[in-house]
VOGU-3710 file (C-alpha; in Angstrom, 3 decimals, decimal comma):
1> xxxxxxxxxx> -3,661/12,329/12,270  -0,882/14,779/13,085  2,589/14,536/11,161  6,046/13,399/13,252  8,500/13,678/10,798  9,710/15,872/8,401  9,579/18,831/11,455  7,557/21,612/10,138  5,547/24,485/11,425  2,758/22,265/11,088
11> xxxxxxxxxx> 4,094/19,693/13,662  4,843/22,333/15,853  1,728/23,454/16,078  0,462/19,560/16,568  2,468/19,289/19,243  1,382/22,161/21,316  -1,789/21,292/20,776  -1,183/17,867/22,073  0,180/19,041/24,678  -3,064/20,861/25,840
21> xxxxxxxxxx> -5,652/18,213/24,685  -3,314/16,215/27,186  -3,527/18,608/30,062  -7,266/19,414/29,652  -8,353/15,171/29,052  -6,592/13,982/32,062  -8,189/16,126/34,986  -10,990/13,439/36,250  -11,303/9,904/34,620  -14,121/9,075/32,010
31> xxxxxxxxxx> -16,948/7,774/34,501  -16,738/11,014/36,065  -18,068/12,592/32,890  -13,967/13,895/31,925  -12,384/11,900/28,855  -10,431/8,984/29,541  -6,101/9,876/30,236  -4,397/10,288/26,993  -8,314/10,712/24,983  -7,617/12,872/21,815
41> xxxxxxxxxx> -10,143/14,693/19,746  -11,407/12,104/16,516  -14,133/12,453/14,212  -17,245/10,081/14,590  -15,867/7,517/12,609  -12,531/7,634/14,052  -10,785/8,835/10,749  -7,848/11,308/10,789  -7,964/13,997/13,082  -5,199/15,688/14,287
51> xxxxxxxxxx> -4,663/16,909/18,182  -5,958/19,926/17,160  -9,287/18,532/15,995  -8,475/18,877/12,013  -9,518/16,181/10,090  -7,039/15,143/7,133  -8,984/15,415/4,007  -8,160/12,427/1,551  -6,201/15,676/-0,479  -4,034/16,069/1,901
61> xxxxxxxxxx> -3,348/12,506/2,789  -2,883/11,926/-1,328  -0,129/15,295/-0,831  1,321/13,525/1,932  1,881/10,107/-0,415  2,151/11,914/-3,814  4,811/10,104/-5,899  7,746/11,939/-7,276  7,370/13,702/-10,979  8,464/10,884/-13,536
71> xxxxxxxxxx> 11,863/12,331/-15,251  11,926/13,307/-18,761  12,543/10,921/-21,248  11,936/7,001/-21,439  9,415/6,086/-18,749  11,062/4,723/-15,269  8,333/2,771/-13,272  8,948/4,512/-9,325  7,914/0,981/-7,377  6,790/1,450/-3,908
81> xxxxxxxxxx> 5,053/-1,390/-1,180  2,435/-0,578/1,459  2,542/-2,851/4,086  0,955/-3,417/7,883  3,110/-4,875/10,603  1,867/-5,453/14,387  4,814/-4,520/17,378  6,293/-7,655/17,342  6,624/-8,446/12,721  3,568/-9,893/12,409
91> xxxxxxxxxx> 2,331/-8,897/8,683  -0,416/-10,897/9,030  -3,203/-12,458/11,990  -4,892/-15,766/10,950  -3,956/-15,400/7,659  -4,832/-11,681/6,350  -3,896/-8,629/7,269  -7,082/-6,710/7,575  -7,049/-7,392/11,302  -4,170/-5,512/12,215
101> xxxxxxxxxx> -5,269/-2,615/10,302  -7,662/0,167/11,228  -10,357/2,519/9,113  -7,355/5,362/9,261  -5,125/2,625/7,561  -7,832/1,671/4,922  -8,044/5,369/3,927  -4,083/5,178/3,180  -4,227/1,988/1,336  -7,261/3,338/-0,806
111> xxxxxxxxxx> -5,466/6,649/-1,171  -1,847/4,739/-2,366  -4,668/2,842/-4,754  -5,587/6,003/-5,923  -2,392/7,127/-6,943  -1,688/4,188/-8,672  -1,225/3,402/-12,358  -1,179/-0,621/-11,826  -1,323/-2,112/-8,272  0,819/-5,234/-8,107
121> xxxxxxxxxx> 0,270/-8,508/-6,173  0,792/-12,171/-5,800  -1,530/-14,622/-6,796  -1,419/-16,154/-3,427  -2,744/-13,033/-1,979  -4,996/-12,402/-4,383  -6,549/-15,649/-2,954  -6,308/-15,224/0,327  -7,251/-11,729/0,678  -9,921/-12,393/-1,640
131> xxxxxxxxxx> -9,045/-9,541/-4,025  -11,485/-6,876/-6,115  -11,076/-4,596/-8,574  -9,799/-1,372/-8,172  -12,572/0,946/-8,250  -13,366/4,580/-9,621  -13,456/7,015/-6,964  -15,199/10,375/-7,500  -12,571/12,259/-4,993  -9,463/11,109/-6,908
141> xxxxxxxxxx> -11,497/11,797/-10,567  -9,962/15,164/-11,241  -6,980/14,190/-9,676  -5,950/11,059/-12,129  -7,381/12,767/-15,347  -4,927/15,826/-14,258  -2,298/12,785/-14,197  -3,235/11,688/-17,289  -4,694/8,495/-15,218  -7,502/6,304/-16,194
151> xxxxxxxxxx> -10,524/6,126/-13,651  -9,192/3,195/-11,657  -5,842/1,402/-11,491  -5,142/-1,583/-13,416  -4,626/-5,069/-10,630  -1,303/-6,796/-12,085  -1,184/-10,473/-10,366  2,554/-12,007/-10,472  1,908/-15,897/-11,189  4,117/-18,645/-12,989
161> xxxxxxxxxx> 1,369/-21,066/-13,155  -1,566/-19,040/-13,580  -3,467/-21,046/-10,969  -6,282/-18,656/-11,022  -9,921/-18,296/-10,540  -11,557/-16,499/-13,857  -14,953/-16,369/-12,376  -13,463/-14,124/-9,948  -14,743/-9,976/-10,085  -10,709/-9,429/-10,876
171> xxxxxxxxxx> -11,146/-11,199/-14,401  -15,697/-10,754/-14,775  -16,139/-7,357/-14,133  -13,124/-4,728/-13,490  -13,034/-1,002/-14,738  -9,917/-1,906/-16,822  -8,480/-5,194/-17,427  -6,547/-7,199/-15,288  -3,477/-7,542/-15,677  -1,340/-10,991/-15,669
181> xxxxxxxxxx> 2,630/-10,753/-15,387  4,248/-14,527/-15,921  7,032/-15,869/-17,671  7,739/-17,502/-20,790  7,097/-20,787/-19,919  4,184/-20,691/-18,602  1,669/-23,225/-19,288  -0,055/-22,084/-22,848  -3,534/-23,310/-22,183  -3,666/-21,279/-18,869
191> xxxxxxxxxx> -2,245/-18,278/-20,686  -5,395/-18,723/-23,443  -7,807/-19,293/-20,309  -6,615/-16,492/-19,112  -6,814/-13,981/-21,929  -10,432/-15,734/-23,281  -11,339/-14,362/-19,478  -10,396/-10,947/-20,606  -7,168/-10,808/-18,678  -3,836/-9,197/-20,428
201> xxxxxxxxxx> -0,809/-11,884/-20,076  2,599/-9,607/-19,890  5,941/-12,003/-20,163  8,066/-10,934/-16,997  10,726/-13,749/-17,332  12,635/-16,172/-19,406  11,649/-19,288/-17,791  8,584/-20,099/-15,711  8,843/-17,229/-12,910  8,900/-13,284/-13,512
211> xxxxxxxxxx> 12,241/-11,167/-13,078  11,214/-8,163/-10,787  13,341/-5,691/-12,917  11,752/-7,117/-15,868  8,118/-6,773/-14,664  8,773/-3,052/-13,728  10,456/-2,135/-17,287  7,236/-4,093/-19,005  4,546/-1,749/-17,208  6,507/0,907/-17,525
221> xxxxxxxxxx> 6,652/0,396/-21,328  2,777/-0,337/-21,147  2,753/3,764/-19,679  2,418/2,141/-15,607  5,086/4,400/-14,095  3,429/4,573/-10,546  3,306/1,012/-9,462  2,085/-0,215/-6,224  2,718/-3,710/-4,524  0,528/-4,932/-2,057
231> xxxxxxxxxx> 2,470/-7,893/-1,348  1,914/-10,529/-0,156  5,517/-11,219/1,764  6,796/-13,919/-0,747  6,153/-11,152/-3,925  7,620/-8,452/-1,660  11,202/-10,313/-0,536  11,721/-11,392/-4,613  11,548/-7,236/-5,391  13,450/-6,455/-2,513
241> xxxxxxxxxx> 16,082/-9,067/-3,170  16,020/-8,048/-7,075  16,697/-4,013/-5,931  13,553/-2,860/-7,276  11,838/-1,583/-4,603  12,057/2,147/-4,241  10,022/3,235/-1,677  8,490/1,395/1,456  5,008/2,741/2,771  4,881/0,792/5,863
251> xxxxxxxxxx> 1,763/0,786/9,083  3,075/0,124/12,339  -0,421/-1,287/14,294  0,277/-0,761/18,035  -0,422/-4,656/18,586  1,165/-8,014/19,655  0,051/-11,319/18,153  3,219/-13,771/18,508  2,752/-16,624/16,870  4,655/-17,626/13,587
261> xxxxxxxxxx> 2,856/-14,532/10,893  4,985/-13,917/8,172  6,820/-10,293/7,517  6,456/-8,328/5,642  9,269/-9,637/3,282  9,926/-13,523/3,175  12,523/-15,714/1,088  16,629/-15,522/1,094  17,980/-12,819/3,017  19,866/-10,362/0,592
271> xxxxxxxxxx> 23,905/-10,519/1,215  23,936/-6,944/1,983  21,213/-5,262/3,878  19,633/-2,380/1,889  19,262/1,115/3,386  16,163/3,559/3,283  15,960/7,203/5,019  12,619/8,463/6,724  10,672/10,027/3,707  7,743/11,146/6,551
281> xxxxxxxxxx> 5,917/9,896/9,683  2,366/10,184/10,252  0,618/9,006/14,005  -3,061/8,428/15,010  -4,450/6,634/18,274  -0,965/4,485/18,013  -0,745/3,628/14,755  2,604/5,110/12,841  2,397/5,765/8,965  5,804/5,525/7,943
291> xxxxx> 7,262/6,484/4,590  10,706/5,399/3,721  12,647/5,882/0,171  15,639/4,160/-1,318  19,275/5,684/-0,499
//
């Protein structure tokens, strides 16, 4: 993985080495026992080496992503989304994401997990991506207890109706308990199934959906001031039409799909487009990690 953008000495030093894993891997073609034009050094498993042949460690990657220091005072949730798009706005291919992605772009998403408090998604994602429990990871441990993080980050699904499956892992066996944001509303015997399955029912709304702002001042107040959304597209175009959304992690895949996928965001267009600046920009074998914050 080398870094595009913010310019540093670092990128520099990328590039000219780029530049001469470009010169030496394009003298004779790969059945003549030369690398194949444009070839770049990788690791075995094809995880996060730069041109220069250094693997990113999942530290540096988590430096790369680290979320701002909360501000004094009453506790502000800082929202961010990580998202995957192909070439042409595809967020999805037959219905999940996971086959636009790569293994580079699974270490990201587990390392955004990772410096999670609460990871937020829709229900309808939760059921078509088939959904787990965040899990403990040893290489993150001292890093959350230095956070004053638990082992694992809380899943908090967005639902009105609480159409959910309790025999799922999410509600039978996570590290923490699952989190449930709703409204007021909502139906009560599918808020008691829901806490009898061990589940914790926040109220997000008045009525029968959740307010975005709303959600994000309830985990906040329940000490969740690094929140991650997952999506899917529905959950992501209510936060940014509700001006919640602070920062945008999103995975360019070098791939075409056409079709009718969703984007990333879906539902009403906001009446004023809403403007982000390049946080940082991160390549391997095509793929662009982008990091954009709110102006």
């Amino acid at each position: 993985m080398r870094r595009l953008f913010p310019v540093t000495d670092e990128t520099v030093t990328d590039r000219t080495a780029a530049d001469r894993t470009a010169s030496d891997t394009t003298a004779g073609p790969a059945d003549e026992g030369g690398a194949a034009p444009g070839a770049r050094g990788r690791s075995p498993g094809g995880h996060g080496w730069s041109p220069g042949g250094h693997e990113w460690s999942l530290d540096e990657i988590a430096e790369a992503y680290a979320y701002p220091e909360p501000r004094p005072g009453e506790p502000v949730g800082w929202l961010r989304a990580n998202m995957v798009s192909t070439l042409d706005g595809a967020a999805q291919h037959d219905g999940r994401s996971q086959p636009i992605s790569s293994a580079t772009d699974m270490r990201v998403f587990g390392t955004l997990r990772a410096l999670a408090d609460v990871v937020i998604v829709g229900a309808e994602t939760v059921r078509q991506e088939q959904y787990r429990p965040a899990r403990a990871r040893a290489e993150f441990a001292e890093r959350r207890e230095a956070a004053g993080q638990g082992a694992a980050p809380a899943i908090a699904i967005v639902s009105a109706s609480l159409d959910l499956d309790f025999s799922l892992p999410l509600f039978t066996s996570p590290l923490v308990p699952t989190l449930i944001l709703t409204g007021a509303a909502a139906a009560p015997d599918r808020v008691a199934a829901a806490e009898k399955a061990g589940a914790r029912v926040v109220t997000a709304g008045d009525g029968m959906g959740v307010e975005p702002a709303r959600a994000v001042r309830a985990l906040a107040g329940l000490g969740h001031t690094r929140l991650l959304t997952e999506g899917g597209p529905r959950l992501l175009g209510q936060l940014v039409a509700a001006g919640v959304l602070d920062e945008l992690c999103l995975t360019v895949s070098p791939m075409l799909t056409a079709g009718g996928a969703q984007r990333i965001a879906g539902g009403p267009a906001v009446a004023v487009p809403q403007r982000f600046a390049l946080v940082s920009l991160l390549e391997e074998d095509g793929f662009l990690y982008s990091r954009y914050g709110r102006v």
